[in-house]
PAZAPA-4460 file (N, C-alpha, C; in steps of 0.05 Angstrom, whole numbers, plus 32768, in hexadecimal, padded with zeros to 4 digits):
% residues 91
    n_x    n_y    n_z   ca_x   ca_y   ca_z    c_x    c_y    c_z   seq   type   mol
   83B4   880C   8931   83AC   880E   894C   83BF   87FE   895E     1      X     A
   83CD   8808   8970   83E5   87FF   8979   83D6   87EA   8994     2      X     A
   83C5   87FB   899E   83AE   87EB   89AB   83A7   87C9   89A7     3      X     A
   839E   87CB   8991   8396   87B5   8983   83AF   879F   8980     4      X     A
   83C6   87AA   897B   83DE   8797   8972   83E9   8794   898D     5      X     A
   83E6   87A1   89A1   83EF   879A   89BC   83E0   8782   89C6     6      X     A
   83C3   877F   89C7   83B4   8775   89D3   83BC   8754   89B8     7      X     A
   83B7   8758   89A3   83BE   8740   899A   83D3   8733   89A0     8      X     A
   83EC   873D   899B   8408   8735   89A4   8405   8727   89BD     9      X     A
   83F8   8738   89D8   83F2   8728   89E6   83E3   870C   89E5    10      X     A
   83D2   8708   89DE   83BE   86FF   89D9   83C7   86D6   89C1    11      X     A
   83D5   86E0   89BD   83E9   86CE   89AB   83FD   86CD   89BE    12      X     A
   840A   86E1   89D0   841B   86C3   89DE   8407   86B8   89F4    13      X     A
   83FC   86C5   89F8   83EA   86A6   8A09   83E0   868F   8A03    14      X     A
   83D8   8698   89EA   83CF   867C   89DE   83EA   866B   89D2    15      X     A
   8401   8676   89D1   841A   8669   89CE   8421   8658   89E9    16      X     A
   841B   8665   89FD   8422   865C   8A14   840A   8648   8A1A    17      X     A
   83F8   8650   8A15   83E3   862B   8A1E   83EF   861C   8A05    18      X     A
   83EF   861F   89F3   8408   860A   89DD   8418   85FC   89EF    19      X     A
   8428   8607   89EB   8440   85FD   8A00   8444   85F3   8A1F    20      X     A
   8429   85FD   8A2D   842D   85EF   8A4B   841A   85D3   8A45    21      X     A
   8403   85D3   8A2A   83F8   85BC   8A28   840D   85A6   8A1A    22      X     A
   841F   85B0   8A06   8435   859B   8A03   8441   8592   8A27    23      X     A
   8449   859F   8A30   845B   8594   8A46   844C   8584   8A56    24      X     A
   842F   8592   8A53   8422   8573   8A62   8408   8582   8A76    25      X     A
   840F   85AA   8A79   83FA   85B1   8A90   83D6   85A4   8A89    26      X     A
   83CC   85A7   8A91   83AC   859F   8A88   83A0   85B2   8AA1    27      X     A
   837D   85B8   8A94   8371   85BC   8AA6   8374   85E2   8AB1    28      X     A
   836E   85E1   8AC8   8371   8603   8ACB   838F   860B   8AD1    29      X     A
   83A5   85F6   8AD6   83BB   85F8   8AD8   83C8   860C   8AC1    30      X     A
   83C2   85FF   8AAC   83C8   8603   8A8F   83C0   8620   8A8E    31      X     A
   83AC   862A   8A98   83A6   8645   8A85   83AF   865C   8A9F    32      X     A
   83B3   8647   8AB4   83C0   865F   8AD2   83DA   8669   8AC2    33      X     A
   83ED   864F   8AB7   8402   864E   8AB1   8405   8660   8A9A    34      X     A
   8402   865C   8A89   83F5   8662   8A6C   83F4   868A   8A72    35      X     A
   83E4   8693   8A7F   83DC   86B0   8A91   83F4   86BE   8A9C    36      X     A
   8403   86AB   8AAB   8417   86BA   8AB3   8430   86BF   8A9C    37      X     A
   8433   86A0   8A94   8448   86A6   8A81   8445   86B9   8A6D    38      X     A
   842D   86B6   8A62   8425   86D3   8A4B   8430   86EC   8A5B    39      X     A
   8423   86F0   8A6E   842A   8711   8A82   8444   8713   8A82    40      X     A
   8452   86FF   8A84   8475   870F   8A92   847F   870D   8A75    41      X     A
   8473   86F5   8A64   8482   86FE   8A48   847F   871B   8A39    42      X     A
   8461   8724   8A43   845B   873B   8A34   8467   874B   8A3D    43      X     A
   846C   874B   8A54   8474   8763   8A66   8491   876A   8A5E    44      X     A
   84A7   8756   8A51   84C1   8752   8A4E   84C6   875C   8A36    45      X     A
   84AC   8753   8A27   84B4   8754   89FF   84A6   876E   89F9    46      X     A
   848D   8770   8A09   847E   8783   89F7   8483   879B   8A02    47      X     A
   848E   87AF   8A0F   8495   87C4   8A14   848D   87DD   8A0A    48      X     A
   849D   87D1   89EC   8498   87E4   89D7   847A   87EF   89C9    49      X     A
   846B   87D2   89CC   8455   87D9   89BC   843F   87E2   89D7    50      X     A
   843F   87D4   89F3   843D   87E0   8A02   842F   87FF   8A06    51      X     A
   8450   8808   8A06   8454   8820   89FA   843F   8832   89EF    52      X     A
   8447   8829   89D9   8437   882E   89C1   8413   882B   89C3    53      X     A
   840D   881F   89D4   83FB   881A   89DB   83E8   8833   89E3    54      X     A
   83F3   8838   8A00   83F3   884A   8A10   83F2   8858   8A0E    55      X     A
   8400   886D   89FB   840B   8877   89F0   83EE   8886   89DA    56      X     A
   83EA   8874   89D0   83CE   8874   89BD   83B8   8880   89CA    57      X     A
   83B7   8863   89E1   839A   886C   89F5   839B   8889   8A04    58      X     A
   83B5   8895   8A08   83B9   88B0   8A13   83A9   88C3   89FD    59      X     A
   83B9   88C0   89EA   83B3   88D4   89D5   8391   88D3   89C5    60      X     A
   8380   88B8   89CE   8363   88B7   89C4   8354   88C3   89D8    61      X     A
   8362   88BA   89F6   834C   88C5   8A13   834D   88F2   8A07    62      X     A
   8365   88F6   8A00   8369   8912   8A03   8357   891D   89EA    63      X     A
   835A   8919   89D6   834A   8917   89B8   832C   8918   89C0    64      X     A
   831D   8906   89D5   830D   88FE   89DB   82FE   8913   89ED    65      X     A
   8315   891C   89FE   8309   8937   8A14   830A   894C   8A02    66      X     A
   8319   894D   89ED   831E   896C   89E7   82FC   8972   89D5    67      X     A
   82F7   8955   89C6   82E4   895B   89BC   82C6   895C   89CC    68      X     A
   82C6   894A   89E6   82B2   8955   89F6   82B3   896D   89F4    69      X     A
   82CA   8977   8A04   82C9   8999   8A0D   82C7   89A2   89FA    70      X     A
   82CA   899E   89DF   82C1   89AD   89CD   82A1   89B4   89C1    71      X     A
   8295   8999   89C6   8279   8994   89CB   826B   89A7   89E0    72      X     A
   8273   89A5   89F3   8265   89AF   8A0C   8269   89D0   8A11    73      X     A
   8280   89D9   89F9   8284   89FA   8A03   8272   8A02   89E5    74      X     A
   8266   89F9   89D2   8259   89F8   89C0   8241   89FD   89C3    75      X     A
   8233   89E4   89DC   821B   89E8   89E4   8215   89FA   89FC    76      X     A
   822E   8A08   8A07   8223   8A20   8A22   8221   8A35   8A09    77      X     A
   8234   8A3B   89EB   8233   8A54   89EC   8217   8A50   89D9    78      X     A
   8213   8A3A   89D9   81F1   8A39   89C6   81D8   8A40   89D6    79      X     A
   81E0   8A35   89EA   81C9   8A36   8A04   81CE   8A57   8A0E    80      X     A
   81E4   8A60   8A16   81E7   8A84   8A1A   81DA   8A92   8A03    81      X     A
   81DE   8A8D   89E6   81D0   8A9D   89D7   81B8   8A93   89DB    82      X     A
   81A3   8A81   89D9   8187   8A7C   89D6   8182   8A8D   89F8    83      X     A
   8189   8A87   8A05   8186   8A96   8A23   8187   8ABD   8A28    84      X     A
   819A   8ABE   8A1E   819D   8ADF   8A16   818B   8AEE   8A07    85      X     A
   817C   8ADC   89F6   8172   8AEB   89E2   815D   8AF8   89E7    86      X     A
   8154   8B11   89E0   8143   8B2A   89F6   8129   8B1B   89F3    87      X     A
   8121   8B0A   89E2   80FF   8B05   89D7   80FF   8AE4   89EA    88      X     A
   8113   8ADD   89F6   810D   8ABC   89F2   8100   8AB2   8A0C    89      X     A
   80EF   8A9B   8A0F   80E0   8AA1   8A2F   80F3   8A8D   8A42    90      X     A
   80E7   8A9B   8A59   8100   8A96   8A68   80ED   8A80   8A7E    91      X     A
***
């Protein structure tokens, strides 16, 4: 799940980055403002690819996802047209 390895990747450099702004000394809400941004422009620089890949994924589950609604829902009109058509059924 490319999903998953995106969001961790992320997720690990932030917590790299409160590492490292608590060595230099930030404390407090400074630290995790800091910490927030620096993760973002790092991810934004390194992770591209998985990104990507990401996106990429979530495209292809939203579409998977409609096809099988619509596959659901043209299932139950032509179920509902036959029970409806049928010369004996009450209306």
């Amino acid at each position: 799940m490319p999903f998953l390895v995106y969001s961790l990747l992320r997720l690990g450099l932030f917590f790299a980055a409160l590492v490292v702004g608590y060595v230099v000394g930030l404390r407090s809400w400074l630290l995790v403002l800091v910490a927030l941004v620096v993760a973002f422009a790092v991810s934004y620089l390194a992770l591209a690819r998985q990104r990507d890949a990401a996106a990429l994924w979530l495209a292809r589950r939203s579409e998977r996802r409609k096809a099988a609604r619509t596959e659901r829902v043209d299932e139950d009109a032509a179920y509902e047209d036959a029970v409806v058509d049928e010369p004996d059924s009450p209306r």
